[in-house]
N, C-alpha and C positions, 0 to 999 in steps of 0.2 A: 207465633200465635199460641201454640201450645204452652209455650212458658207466659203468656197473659194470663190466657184464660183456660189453665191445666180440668181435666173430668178430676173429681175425686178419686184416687189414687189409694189415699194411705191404707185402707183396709179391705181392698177390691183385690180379692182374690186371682182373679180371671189373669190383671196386669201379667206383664215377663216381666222377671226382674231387672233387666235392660230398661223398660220404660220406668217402675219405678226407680229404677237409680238414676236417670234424669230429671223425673220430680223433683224426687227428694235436692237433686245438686242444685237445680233451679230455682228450686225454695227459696234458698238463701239469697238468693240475687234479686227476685221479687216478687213483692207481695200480688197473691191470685185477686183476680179481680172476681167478686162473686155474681155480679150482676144488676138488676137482671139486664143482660144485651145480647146480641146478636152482631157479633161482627163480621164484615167482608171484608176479601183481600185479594189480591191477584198479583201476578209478577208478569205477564203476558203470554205464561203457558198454561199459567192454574189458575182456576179463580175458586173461590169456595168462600165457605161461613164456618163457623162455631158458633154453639151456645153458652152461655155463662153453665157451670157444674148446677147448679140447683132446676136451671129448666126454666124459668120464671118468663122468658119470654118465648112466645109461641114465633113458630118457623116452620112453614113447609113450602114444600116443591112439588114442582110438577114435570113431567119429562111430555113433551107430545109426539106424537106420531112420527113427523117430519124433525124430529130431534132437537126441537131448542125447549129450553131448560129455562123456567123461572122458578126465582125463591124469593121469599115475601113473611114479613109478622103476622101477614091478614091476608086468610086464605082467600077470599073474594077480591082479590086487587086483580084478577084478570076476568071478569064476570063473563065477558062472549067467547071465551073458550068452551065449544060443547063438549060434552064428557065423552062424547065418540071419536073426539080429537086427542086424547087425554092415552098415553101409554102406562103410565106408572106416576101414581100420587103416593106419597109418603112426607115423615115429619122427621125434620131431623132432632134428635135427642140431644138432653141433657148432654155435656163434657165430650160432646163427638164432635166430628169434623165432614163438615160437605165440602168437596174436591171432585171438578171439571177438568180431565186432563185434555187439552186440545190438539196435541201432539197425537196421543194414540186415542184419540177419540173417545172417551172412556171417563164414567161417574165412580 
């Protein structure tokens, strides 16, 4: 997923030079999809999304109380959830990665 849909890299400071030098090798093998999407994935231990590097489509999550996890383009796709049920709302960003590890329990 990260060689699909890699965050912008070339002049991001912050990167280890470990991550960009997988960029960069990845580069050449293929072209970044810019967007805009949101893609999920799972292998049956992880499940997660990315965003395209520019952000273009909106994505967020909700964690609730009793711990199950939606993510959605449209924040209103679960509307009877009351916000007193609600632990933790957030958006996932541009070029990041959302990962549910079901093994050790853990976002």
């Amino acid at each position: 997923v990260m060689m699909m849909i890699p965050e912008a890299w070339q002049d991001n400071d912050n990167l280890s030079d470990k991550k960009k030098s997988f960029y960069e090798y990845n580069s050449a093998v293929m072209e970044p999809w810019d967007g805009p999407a949101m893609v999920a994935f799972t292998d049956g231990r992880y499940i997660g999304a990315t965003l395209d590097r520019n952000g273009l489509r909106p994505s967020r999550y909700y964690v609730t109380k009793d711990d199950h996890v939606m993510l959605s383009s449209e924040i209103g796709v679960c509307p009877d959830i009351p916000d007193s049920d609600v632990k933790v709302k957030h958006r996932l960003e541009p070029g990041k990665m959302f990962l549910v590890d079901f093994e050790t329990q853990r976002i």
